[in-house]
TORNU-990357 format. One line per 3 residues: number of its first residue (from 1); for each residue x negated, y negated, z negated of N, C-alpha, C, O, CB. Coordinates in nm, 2 decimals. Glycine has a CB too. Layout:
% TORNU-990357
NUM	X:Y:Z:X:Y:Z:X:Y:Z:X:Y:Z:X:Y:Z | ...
% end
This chain:
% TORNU-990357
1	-3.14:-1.14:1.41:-3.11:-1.01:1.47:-3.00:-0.94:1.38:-3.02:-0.94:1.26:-3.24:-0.92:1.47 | -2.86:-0.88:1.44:-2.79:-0.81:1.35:-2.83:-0.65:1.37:-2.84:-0.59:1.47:-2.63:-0.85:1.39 | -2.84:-0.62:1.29:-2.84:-0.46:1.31:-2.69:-0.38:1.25:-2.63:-0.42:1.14:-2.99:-0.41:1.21
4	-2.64:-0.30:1.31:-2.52:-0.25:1.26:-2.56:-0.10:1.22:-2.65:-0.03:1.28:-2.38:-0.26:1.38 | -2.50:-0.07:1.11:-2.45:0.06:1.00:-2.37:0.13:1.04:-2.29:0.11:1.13:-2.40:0.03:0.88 | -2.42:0.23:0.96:-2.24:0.30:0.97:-2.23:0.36:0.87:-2.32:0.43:0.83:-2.19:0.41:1.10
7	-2.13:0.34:0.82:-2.08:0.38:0.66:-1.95:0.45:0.70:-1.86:0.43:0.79:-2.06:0.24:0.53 | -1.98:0.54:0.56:-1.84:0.67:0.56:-1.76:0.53:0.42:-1.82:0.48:0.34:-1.92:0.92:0.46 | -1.61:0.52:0.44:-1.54:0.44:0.32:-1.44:0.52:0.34:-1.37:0.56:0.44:-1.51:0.28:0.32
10	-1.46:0.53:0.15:-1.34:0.67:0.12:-1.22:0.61:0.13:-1.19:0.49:0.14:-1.34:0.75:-0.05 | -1.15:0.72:0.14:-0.99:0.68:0.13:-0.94:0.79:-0.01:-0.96:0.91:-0.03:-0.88:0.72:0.31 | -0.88:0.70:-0.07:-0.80:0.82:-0.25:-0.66:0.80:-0.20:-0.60:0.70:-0.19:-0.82:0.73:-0.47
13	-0.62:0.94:-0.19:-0.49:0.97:-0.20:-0.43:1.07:-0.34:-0.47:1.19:-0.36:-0.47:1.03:-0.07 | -0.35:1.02:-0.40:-0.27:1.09:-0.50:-0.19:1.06:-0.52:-0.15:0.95:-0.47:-0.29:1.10:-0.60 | -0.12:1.13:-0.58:0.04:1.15:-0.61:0.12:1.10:-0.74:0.11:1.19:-0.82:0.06:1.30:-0.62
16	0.17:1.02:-0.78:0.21:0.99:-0.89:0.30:1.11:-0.95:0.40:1.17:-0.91:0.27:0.88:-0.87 | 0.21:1.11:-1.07:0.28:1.22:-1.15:0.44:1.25:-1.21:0.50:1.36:-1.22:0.21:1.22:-1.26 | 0.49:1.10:-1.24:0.63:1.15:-1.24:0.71:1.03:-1.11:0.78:0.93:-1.13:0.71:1.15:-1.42
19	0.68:1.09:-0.99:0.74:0.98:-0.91:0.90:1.00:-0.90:0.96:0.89:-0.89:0.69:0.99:-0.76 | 0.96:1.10:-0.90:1.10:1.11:-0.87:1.14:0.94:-0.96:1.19:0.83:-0.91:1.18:1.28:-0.95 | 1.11:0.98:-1.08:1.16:0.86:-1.22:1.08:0.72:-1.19:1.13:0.61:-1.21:1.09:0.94:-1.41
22	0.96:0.73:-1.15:0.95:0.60:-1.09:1.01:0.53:-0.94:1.04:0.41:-0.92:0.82:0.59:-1.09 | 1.02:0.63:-0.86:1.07:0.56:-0.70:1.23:0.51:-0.74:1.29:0.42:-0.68:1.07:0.70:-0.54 | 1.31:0.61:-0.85:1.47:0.54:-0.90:1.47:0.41:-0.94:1.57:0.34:-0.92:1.54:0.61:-1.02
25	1.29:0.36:-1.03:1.34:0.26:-1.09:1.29:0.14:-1.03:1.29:0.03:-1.09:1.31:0.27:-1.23 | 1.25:0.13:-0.88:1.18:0.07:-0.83:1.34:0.04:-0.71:1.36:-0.07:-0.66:1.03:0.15:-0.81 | 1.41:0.16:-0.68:1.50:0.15:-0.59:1.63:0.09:-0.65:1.73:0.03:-0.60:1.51:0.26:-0.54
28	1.60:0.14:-0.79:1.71:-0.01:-0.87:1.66:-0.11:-0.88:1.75:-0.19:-0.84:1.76:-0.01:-1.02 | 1.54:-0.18:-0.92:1.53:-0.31:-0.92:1.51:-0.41:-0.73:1.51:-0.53:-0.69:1.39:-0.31:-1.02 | 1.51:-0.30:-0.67:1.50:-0.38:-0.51:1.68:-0.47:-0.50:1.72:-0.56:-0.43:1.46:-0.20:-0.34
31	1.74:-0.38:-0.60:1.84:-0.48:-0.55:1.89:-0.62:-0.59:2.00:-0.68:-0.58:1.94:-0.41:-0.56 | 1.74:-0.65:-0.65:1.75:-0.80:-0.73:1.63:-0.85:-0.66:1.61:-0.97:-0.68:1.73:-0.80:-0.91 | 1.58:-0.81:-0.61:1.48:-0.87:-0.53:1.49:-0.94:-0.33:1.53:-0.87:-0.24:1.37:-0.75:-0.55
34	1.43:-1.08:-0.31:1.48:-1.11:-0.19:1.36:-1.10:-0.13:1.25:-1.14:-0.16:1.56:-1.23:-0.18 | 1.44:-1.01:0.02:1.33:-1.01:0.08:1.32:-1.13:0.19:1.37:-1.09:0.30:1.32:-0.88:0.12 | 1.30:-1.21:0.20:1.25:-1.37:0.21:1.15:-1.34:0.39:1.16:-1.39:0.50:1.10:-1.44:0.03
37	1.08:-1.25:0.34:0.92:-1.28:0.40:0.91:-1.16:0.56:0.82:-1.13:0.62:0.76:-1.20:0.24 | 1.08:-1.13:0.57:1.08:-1.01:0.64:1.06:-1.06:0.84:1.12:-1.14:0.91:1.26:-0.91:0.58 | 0.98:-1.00:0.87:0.96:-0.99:1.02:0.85:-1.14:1.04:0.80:-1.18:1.15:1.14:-0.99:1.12
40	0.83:-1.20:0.92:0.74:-1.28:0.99:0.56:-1.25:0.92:0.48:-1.33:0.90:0.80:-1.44:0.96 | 0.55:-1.13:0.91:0.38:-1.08:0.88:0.32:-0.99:1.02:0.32:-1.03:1.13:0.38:-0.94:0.71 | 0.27:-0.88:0.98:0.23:-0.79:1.06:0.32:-0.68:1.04:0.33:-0.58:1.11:0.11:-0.76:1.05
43	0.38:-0.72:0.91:0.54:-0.53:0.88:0.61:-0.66:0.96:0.62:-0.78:0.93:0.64:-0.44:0.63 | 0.69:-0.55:1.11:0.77:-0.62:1.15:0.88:-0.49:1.09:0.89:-0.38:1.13:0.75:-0.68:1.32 | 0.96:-0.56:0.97:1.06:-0.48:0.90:1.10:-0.59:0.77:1.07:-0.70:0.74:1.00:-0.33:0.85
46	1.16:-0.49:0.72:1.22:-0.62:0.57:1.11:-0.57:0.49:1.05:-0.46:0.48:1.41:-0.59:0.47 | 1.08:-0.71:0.44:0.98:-0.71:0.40:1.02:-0.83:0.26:1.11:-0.91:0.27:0.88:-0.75:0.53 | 0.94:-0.83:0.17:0.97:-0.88:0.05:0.85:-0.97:-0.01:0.74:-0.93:0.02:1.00:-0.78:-0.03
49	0.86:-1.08:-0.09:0.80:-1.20:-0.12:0.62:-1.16:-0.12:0.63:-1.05:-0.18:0.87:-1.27:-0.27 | 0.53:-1.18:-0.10:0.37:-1.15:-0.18:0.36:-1.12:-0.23:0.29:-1.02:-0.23:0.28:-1.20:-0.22 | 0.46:-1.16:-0.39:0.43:-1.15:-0.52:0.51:-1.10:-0.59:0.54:-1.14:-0.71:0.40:-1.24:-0.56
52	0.57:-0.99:-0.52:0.70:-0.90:-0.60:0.68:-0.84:-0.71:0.63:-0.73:-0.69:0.75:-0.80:-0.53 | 0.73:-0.88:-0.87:0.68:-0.84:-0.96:0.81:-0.77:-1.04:0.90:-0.83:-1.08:0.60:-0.94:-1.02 | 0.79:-0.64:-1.05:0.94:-0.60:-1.13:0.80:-0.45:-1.27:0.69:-0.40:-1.26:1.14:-0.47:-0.93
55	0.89:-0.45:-1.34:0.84:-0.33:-1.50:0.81:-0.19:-1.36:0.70:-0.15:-1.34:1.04:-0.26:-1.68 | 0.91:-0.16:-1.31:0.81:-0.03:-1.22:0.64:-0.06:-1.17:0.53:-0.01:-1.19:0.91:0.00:-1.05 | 0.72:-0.19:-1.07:0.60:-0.26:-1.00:0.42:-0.25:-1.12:0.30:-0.20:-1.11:0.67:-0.46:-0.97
58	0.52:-0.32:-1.22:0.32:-0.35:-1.27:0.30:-0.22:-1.30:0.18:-0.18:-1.30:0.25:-0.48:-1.44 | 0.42:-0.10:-1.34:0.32:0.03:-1.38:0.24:0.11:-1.27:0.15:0.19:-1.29:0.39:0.14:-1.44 | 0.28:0.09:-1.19:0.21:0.18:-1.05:0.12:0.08:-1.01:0.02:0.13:-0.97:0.32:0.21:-0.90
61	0.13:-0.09:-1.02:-0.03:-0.13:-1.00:-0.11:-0.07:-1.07:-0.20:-0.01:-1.02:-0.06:-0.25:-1.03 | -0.08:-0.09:-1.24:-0.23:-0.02:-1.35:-0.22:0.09:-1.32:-0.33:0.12:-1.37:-0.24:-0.02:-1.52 | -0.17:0.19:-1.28:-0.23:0.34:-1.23:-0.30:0.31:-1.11:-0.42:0.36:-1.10:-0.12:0.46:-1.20
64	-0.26:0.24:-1.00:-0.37:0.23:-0.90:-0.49:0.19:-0.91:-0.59:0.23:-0.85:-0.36:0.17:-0.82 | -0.47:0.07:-1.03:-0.62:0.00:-1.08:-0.70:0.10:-1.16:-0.83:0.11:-1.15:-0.60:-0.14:-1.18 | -0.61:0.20:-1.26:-0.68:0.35:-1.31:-0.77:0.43:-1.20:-0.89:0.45:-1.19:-0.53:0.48:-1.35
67	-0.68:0.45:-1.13:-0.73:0.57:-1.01:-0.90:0.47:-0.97:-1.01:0.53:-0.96:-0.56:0.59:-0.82 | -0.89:0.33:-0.95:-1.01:0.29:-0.87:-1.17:0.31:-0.99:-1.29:0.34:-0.98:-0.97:0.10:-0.80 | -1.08:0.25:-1.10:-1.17:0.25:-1.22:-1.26:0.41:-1.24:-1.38:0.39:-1.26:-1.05:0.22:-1.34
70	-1.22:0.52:-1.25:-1.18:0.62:-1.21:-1.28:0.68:-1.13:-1.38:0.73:-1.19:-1.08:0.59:-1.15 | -1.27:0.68:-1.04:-1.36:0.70:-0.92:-1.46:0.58:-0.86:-1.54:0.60:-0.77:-1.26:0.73:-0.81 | -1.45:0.48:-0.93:-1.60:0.42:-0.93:-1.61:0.34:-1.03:-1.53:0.25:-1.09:-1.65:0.33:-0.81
73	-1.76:0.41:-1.05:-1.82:0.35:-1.22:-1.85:0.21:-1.17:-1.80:0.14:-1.25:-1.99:0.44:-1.30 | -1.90:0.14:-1.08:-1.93:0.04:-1.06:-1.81:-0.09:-1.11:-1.85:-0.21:-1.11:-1.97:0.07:-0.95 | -1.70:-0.07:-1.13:-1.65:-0.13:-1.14:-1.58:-0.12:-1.24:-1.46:-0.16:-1.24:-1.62:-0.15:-1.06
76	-1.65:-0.07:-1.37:-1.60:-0.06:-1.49:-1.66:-0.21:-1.56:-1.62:-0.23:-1.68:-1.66:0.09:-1.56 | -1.73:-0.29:-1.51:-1.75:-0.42:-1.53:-1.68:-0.51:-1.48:-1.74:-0.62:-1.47:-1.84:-0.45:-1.51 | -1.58:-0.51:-1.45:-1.49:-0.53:-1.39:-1.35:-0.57:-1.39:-1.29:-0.46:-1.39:-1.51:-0.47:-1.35
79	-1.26:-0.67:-1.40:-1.13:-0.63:-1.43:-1.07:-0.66:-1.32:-1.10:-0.76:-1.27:-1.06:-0.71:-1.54 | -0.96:-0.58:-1.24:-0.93:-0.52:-1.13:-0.77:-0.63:-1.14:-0.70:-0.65:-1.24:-0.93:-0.32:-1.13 | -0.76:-0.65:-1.06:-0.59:-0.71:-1.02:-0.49:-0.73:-0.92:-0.52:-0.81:-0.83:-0.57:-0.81:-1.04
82	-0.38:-0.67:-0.91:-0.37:-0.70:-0.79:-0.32:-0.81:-0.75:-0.25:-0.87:-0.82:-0.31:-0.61:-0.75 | -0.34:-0.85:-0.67:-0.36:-1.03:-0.66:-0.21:-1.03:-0.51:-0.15:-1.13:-0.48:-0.61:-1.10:-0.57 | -0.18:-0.94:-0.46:-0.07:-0.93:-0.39:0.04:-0.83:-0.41:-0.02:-0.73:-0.47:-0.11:-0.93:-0.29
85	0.13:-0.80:-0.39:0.24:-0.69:-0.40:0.37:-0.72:-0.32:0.44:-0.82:-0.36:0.27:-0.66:-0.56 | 0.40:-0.67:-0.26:0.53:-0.64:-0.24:0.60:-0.51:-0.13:0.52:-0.44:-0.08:0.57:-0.76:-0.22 | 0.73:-0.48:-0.10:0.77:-0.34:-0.08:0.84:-0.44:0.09:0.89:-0.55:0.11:0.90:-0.23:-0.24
88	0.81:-0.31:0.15:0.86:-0.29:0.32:0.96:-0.18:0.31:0.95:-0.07:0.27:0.73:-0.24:0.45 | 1.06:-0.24:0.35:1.18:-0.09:0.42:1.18:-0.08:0.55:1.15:-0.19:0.59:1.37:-0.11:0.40 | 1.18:0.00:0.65:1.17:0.02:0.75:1.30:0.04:0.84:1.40:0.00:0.78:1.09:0.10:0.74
91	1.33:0.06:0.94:1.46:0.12:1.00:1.39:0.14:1.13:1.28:0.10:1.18:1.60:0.01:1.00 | 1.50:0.21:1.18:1.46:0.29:1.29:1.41:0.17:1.41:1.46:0.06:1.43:1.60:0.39:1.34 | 1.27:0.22:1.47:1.20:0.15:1.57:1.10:0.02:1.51:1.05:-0.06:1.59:1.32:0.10:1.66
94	1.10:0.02:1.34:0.99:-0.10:1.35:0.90:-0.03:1.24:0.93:0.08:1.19:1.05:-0.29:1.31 | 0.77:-0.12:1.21:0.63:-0.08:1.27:0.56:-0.22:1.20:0.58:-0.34:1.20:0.63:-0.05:1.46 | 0.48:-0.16:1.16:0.34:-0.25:1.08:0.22:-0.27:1.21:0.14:-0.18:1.24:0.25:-0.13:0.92
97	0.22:-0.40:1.28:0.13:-0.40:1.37:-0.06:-0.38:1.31:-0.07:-0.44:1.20:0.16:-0.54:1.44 | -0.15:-0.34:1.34:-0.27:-0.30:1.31:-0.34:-0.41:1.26:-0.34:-0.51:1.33:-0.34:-0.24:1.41 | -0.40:-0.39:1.14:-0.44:-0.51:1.02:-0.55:-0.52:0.88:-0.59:-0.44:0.80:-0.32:-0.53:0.95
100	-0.57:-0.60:0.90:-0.71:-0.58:0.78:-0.67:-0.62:0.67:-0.55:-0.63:0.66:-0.84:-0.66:0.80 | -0.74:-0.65:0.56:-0.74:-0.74:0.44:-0.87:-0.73:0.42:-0.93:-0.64:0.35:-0.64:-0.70:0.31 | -0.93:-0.83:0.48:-1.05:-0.84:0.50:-1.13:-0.93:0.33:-1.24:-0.91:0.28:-1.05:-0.94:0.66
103	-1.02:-1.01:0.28:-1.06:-1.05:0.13:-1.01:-0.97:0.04:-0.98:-1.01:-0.07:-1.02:-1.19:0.08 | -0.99:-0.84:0.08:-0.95:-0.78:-0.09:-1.04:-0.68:-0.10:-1.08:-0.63:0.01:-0.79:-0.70:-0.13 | -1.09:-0.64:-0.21:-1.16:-0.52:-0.21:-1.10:-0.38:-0.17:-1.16:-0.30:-0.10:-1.19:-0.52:-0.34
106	-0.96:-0.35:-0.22:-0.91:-0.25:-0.18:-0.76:-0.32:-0.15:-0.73:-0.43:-0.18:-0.92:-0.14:-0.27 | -0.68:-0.21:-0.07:-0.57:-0.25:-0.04:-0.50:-0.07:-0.04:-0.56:0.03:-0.01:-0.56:-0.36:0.10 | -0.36:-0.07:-0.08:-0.27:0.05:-0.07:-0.14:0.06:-0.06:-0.07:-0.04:-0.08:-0.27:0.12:-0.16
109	-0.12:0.13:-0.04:0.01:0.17:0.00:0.08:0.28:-0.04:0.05:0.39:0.00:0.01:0.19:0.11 | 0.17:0.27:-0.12:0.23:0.37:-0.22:0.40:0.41:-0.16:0.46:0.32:-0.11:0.22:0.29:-0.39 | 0.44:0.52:-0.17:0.55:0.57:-0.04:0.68:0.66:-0.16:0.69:0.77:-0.20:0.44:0.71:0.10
112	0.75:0.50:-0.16:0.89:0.55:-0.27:0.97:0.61:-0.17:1.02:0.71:-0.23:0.98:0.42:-0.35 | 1.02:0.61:-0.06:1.11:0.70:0.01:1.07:0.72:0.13:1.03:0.62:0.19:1.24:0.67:0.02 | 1.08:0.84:0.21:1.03:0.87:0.32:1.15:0.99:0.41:1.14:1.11:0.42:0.85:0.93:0.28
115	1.26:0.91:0.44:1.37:1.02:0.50:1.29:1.13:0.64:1.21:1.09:0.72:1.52:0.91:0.58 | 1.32:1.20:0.64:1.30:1.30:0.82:1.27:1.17:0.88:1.33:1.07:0.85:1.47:1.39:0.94 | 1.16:1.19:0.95:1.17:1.07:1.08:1.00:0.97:1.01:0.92:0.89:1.08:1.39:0.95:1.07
118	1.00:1.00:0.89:0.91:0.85:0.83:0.79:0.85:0.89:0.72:0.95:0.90:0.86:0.84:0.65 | 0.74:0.72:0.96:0.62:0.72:1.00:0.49:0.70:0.91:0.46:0.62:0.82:0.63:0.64:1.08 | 0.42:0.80:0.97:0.29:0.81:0.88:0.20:0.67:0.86:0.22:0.60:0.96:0.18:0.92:0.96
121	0.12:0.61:0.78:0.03:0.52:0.78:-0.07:0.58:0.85:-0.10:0.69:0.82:0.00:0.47:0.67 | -0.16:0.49:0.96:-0.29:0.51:1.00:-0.37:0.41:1.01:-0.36:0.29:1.03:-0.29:0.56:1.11 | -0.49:0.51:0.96:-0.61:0.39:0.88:-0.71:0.43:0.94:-0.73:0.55:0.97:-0.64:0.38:0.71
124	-0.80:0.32:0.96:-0.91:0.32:1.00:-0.89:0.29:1.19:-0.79:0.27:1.26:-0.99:0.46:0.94 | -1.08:0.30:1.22:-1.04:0.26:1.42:-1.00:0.40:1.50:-0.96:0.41:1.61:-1.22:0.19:1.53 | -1.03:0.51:1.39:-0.98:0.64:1.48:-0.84:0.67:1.40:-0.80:0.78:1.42:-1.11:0.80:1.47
127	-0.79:0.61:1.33:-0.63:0.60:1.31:-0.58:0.70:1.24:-0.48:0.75:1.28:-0.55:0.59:1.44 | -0.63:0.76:1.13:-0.62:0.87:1.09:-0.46:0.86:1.05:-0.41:0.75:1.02:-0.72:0.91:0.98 | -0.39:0.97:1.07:-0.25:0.98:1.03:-0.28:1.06:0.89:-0.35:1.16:0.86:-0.13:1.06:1.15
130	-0.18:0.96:0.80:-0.18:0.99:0.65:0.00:1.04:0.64:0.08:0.95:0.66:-0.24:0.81:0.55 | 0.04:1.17:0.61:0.20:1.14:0.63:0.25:1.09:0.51:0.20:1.09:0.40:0.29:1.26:0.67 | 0.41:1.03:0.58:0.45:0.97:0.45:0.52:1.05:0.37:0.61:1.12:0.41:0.51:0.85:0.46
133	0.49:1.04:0.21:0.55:1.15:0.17:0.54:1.06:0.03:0.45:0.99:-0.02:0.47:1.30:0.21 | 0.72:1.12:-0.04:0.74:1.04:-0.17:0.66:1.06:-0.28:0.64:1.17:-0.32:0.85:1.07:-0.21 | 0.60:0.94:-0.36:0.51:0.94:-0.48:0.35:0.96:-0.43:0.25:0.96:-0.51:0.57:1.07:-0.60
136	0.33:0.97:-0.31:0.17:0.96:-0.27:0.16:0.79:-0.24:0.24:0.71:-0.20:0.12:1.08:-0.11 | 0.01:0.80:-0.27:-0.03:0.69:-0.29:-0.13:0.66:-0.18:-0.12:0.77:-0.12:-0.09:0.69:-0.41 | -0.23:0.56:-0.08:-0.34:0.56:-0.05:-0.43:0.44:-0.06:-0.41:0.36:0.03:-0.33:0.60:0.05
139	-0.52:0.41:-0.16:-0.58:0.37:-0.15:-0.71:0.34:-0.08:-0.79:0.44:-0.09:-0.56:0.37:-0.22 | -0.75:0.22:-0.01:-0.86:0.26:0.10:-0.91:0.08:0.07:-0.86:0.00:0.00:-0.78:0.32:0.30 | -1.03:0.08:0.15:-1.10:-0.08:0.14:-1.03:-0.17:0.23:-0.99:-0.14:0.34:-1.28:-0.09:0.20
142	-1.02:-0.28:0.16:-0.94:-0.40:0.25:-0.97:-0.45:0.38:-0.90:-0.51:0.46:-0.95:-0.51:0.18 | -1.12:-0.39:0.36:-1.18:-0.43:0.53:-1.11:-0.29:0.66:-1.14:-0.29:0.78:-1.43:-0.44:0.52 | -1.05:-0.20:0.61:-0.99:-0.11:0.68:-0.89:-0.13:0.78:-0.79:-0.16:0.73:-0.95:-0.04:0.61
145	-0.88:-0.13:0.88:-0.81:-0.16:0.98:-0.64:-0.01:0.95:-0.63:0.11:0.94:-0.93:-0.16:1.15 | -0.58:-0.11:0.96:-0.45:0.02:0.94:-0.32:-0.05:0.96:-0.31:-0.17:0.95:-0.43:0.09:0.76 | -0.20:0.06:1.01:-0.11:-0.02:1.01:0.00:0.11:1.06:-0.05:0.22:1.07:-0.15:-0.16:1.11
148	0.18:0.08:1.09:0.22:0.17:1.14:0.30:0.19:1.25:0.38:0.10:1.28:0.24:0.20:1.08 | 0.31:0.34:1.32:0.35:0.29:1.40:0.55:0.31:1.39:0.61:0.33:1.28:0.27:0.34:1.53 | 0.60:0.29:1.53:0.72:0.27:1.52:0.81:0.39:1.46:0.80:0.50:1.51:0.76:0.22:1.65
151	0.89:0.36:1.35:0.95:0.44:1.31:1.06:0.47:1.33:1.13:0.38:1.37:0.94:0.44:1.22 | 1.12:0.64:1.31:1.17:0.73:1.37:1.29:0.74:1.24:1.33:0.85:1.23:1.07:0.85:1.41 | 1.32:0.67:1.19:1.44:0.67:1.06:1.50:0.60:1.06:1.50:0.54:1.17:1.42:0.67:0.94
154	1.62:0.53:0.94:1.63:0.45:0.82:1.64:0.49:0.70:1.69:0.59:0.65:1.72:0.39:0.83 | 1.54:0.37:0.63:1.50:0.39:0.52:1.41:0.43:0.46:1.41:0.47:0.34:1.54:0.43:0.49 | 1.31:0.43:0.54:1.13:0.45:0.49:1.11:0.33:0.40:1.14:0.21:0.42:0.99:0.45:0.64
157	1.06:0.36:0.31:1.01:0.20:0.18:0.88:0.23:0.13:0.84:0.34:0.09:1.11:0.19:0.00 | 0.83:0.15:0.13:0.69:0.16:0.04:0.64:0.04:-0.03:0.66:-0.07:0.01:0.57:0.20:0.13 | 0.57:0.06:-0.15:0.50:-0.05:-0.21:0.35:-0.08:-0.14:0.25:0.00:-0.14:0.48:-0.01:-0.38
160	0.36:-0.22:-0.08:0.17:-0.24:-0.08:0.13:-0.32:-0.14:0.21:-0.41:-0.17:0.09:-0.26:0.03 | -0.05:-0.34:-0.18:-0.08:-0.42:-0.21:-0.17:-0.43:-0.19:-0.22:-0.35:-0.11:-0.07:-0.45:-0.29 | -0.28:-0.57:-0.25:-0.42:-0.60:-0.25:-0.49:-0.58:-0.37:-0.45:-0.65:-0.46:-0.44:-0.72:-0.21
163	-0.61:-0.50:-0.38:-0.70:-0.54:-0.53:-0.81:-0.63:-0.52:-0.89:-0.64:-0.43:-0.77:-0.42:-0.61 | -0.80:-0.68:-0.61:-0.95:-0.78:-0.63:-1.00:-0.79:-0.75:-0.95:-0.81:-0.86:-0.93:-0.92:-0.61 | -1.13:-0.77:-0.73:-1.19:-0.76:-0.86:-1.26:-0.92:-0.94:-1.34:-0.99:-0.87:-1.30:-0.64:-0.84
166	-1.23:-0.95:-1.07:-1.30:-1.06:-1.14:-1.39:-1.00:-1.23:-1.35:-0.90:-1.29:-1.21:-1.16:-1.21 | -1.54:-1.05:-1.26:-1.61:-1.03:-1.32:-1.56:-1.05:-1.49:-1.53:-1.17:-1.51:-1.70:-1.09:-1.27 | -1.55:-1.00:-1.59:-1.46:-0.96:-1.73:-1.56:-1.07:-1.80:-1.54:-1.10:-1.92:-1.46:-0.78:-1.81
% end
């Protein structure tokens, strides 16, 4: 017999405290980085390798892995990692088709530029619109259905990733 639940799963949104100085150093290192991986995922946009690793990059992972630590004790036994990363630019008319990460514990999305026009992320099955807005963060569970729709710019960018946790 299955019986189904229904659970409330938080979503953490915050702001990086000095984002101006991190989204510069993140938009200087993009210009060493190839984006390889673009239009063939669910971000139909440029899109960049899994495993995009630059000195901005790992500091905004360990604050995200802060923020989860943070807000649940449970996983202070825990060592948190992000086991995927990399950054989407957008241009006018494309769009993250609707998607899970059904093996990560958490997954986010962190929003280094967002011109007039940036399309919001929506998460979950009632699609909540999250807007995009520079140096906010959202972290939500990997089993969350989310994705975006077609955007109204050029030049929306964001960092995402996956967390997973290993027992320490």
């Amino acid at each position: 017999m299955i019986e189904y639940i229904t659970q409330r799963l938080p979503i953490i949104i915050e702001t990086y405290p000095f984002h101006p100085s991190l989204n510069f150093k993140i938009l200087k290192e993009m210009e060493d980085i190839s984006f390889d991986m673009s239009y063939k995922t669910n971000v139909k946009a440029q899109m960049s390798g899994w495993n995009t690793i630059t000195p901005s990059l790992e500091r905004l992972q360990k604050w995200v892995c802060d923020i989860l630590v943070r807000d649940n004790s449970f996983l202070r036994d825990y060592r948190l990692l992000v086991e995927e990363c990399w950054i989407a630019t957008y241009s006018k008319d494309e769009f993250t088709k609707f998607h899970d990460h059904v093996l990560s514990l958490y997954s986010f999305v962190y929003f280094v530029k967002c011109p007039r026009g940036s399309s919001p992320l929506l998460v979950g099955e009632r699609k909540k619109r999250i807007k995009a807005q520079e140096g906010k963060v959202v972290i939500f569970p990997g089993t969350l259905i989310h994705g975006v729709p077609k955007n109204k710019c050029d030049g929306r960018i964001v960092v995402a990733g996956n967390v997973v946790a290993r027992k320490k």
